[in-house]
N, C-alpha and C positions, 0 to 999 in steps of 0.2 A: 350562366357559366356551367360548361361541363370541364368534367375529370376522369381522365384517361390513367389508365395503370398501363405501362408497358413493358411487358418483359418476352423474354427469348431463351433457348437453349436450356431447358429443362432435363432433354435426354433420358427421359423414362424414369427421373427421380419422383415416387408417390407422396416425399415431406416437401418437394419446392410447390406440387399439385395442388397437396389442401391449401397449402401456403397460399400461391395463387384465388381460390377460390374463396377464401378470406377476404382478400383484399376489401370490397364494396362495404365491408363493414368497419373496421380497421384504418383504411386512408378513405372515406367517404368518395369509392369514385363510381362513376354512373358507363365508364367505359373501361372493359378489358380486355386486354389483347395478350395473348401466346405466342409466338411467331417464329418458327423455323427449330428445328430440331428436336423435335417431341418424344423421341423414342431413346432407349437406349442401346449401348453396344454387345454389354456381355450377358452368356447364359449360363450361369451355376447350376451344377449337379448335387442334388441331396441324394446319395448312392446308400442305399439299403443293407448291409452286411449278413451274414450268416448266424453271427451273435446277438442277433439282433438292435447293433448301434447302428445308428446312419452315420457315413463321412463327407465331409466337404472342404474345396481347396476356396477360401476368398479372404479379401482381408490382410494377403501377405502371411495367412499360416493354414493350417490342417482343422477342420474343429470335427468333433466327434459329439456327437446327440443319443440321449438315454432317456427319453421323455419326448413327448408331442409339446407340453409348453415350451420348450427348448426347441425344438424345429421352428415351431409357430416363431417364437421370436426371431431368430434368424433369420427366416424367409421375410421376416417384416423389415428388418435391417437390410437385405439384402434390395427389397424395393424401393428403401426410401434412397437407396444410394445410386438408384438408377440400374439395376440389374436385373435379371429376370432369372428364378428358382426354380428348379422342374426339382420332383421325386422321379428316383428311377432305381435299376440294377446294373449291376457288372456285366449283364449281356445287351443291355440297351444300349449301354457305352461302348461295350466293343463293337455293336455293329454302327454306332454314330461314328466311331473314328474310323470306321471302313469307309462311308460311305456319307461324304459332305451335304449331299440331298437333304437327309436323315435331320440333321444340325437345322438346315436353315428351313425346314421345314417346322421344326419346334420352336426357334424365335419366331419366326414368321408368326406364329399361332400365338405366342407370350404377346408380341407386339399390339398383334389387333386387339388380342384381351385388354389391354391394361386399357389404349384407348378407349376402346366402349366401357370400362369401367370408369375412366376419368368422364368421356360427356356425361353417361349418368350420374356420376357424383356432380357435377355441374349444374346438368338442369335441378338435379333435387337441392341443391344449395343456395341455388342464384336466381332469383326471379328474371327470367330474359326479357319478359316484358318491359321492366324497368332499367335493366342494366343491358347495354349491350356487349355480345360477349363474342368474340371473334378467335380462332384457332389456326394456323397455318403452318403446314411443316416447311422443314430446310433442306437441303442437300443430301442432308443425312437420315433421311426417313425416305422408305419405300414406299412404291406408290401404293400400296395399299391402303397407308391412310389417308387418303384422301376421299375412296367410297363413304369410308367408317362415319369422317368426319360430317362428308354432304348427306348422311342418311339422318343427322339430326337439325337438318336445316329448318326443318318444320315443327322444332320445338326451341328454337330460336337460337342457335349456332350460326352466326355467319359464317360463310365459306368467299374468300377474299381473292380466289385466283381468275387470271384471264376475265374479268371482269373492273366496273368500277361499282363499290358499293358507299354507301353512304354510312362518317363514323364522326359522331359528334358535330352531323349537320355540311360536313364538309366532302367531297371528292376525293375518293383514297383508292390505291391501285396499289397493288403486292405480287411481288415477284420472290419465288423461294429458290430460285439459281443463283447460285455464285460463281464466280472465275473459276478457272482449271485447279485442283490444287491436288497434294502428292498421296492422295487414297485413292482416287477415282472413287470417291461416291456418288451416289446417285441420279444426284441432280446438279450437274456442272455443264457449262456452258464456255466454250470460247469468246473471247470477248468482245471481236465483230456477231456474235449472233445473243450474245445476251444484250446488246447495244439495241439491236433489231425489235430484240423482244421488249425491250423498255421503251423505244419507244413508238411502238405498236400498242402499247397500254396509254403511255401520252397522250396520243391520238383518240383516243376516246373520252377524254375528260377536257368539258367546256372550259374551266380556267385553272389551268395549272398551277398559278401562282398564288391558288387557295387552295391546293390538293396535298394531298395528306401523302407523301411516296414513303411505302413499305415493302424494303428488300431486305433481305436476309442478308447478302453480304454487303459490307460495310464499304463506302467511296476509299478510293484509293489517295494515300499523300494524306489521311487526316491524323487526329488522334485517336479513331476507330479503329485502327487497323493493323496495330502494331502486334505481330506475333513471334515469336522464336525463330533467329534462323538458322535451317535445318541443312544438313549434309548427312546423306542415305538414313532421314528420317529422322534424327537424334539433332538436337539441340548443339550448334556451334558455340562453344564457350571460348572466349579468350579474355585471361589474365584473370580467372577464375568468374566471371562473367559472362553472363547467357548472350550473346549478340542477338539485335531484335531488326526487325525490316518491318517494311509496308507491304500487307500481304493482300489488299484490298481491292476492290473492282476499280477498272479504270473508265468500263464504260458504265458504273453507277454514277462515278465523278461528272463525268463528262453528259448525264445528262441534265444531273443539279446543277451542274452550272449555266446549262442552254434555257432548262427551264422553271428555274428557280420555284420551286415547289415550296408548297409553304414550310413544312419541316420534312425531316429524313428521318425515319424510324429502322435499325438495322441491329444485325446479333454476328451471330458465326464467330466470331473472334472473342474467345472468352477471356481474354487477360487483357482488353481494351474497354474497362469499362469508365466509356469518358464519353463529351461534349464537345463538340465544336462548331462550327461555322464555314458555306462554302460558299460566298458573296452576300447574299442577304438569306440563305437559308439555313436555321441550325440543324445539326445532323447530332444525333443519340444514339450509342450503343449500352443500353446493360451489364454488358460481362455476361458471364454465367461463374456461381461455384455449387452446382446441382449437386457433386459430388457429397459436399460437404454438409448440404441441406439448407445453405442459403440464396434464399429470392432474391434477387435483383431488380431493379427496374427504377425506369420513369415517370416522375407524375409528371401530365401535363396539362393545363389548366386552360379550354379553347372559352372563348367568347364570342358572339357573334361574327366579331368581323377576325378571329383568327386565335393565333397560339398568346396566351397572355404570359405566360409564365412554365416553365418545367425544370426539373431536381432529381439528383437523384435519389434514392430510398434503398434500401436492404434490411432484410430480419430473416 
């Protein structure tokens, strides 16, 4: 018997990370997987002042800093919430709001840091020999990490894309494209060609109907995939009530159904953390609340000839 941990949509949080890296001792599991959205979105200013205080805007208020253990903390709050800290001055910031380069040049740099900070905390925590440990971004993470990631493949980091790699003895193939949605981030696909791409991975795995399918975005029409519906971005309420729709791939649907794969492993929709079934195949989504600094995920328990059992879990 093995045991899979699976979770998704961490978004640069450092407390869902150790969280994460915990697990093999914690839920007894011998597989881990990360899957899709590793990075986060905002980059915090700690701006240096003339009085020597520093100021910073996060959090919904102003905080002001008289002490380095009082930055330190901060900055350590501001990571685990999924953000990324720089020190700086009022001339660094005036020329960053000149000049957007400036900006995504500094996350850029935060980004790849944290990742090589997380494999390293990984291999130093996790015995890969014994545990397999798998990392893949989503839509929402630049291609940059994906060098970062394949540069630790030799110290046992599986890298899970355009390929089939073998997880918990089975055929397993990951796709980090999702449907069109209203950010344009980075890795989205219209739905005839993310169709293409799935099943261009199909086609490389000798029995499907033991193969492990891992996408990031969630089948369309389940209980994966219910998300807020939005009018020019903001949340449609009526009768004081969020309206919600199926915001989910149609060509992930449409290929669990042709080729019934043994399960469905999928994230992106963080307020769909649910279970379901698409003919004889079950489909999982985690959720995400990375924000908040809680892990999500599914155990799932494979035996020889397949999935015995999987639950959900959060701490």
């Amino acid at each position: 018997m093995k045991r899979m941990f699976f979770s998704a949509d961490a978004h640069g949080s450092n407390y869902v990370w150790r969280k994460w890296v915990n697990v093999p001792g914690f839920h007894k599991a011998d597989i881990l997987l990360l899957c899709g959205d590793l990075t986060g979105k905002a980059l915090i200013p700690l701006i240096e002042q003339n009085n020597g205080t520093w100021t910073s805007h996060y959090f919904g208020r102003k905080w002001t800093f008289r002490s380095e253990d009082e930055m330190k903390d901060y900055e350590r709050r501001i990571g685990d919430s999924g953000a990324y800290s720089f020190r700086t001055d009022p001339e660094e910031i005036k020329a960053m709001q000149q000049d957007k380069k400036l900006v995504d040049e500094k996350i850029f740099e935060a980004i790849g840091n944290r990742i090589k900070e997380w494999m390293d905390f990984l291999i130093e925590k996790v015995d890969t020999k014994k545990v397999q440990c798998m990392a893949m971004p989503g839509n929402d993470d630049d291609l940059l990490v994906d060098e970062i990631i394949k540069s630790y493949e030799d110290k046992g980091i599986i890298w899970p894309l355009d390929r089939v790699v073998e997880i918990a003895g089975f055929e397993t193939i990951s796709c980090e494209y999702v449907n069109p949605t209203p950010w344009d981030t980075p890795r989205e696909l219209k739905e005839e060609d993310l169709k293409k791409k799935l099943e261009s991975l199909f086609a490389k795995v000798d029995h499907p109907e033991k193969a492990i399918l891992n996408t990031h975005a969630p089948p369309y029409g389940t209980r994966l995939d219910f998300a807020p519906k939005l009018k020019n971005l903001r949340p449609v309420i009526v009768a004081g009530t969020v309206e919600m729709e199926h915001v989910g791939s149609k060509a992930v649907r449409e290929v669990i159904e042709e080729y019934q794969p043994m399960i469905g492993l999928h994230g992106h929709i963080h307020e769909s953390y649910a279970k379901d079934k698409i003919g004889n195949t079950p489909v999982v989504n985690p959720g995400s609340e990375y924000g908040e600094g809680i892990l999500r995920g599914f155990i799932i328990d494979f035996s020889d000839t397949g999935v015995e059992n999987y639950y959900k879990v959060e701490g």
